[in-house]
N, C-alpha and C positions, 0 to 999 in steps of 0.2 A: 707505300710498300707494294712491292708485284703481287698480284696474285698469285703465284709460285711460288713466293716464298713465304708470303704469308700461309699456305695451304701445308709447307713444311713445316713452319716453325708450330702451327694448331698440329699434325701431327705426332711433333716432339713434346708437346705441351702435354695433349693426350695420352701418351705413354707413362707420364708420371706418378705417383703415386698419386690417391684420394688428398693425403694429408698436402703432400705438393702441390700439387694442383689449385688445395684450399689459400695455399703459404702464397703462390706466385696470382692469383685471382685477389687476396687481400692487396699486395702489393702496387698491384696495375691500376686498381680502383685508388690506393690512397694517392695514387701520383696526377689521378684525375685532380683530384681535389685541389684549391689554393694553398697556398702556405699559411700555417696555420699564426692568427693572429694571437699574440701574447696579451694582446690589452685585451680583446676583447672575452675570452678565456677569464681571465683576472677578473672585470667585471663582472661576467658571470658567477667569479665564486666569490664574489662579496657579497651578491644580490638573492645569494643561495642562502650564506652567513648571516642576512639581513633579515629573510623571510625566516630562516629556523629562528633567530632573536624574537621576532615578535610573537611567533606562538608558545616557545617558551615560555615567555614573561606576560603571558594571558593578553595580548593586546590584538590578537586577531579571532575573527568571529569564524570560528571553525563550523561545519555542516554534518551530521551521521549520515549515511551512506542512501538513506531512504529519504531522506530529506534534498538533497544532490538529485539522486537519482528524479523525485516529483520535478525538482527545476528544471532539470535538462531536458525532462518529456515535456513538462506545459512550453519550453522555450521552443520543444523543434512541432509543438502540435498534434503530440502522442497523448492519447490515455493510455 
């Protein structure tokens, strides 16, 4: 694109509203992105469904918060 027109169309963009601005700055970002894959989405929420299953059903060893917290300092070499 020219830089002229590009310098136009940023100050058409700029005149917009906050909310616009926000709307057309979501949109530009999400057309960065790939196209969104359906399998791999779906795996994800099976793997979601999977891991709530087993804490549910008592089969995973859960940590309280201060217990977490001791491993992830002794892991990064924090007291």
């Amino acid at each position: 694109m020219a830089t002229e027109a590009l310098e136009r169309l940023r100050s058409e963009m700029m005149a917009l509203s906050e909310t616009e601005r926000a709307e057309l700055a979501h949109e530009l970002i999400e057309s960065l992105d790939a196209p969104r894959d359906n399998d791999v989405e779906d795996a994800w929420d099976r793997e979601i469904l999977r891991r709530i299953s087993v804490v549910d059903d008592g089969q995973a060893k859960l940590l309280d918060r201060e217990e977490f917290r001791r491993r992830i300092r002794a892991g990064l070499g924090v007291r």
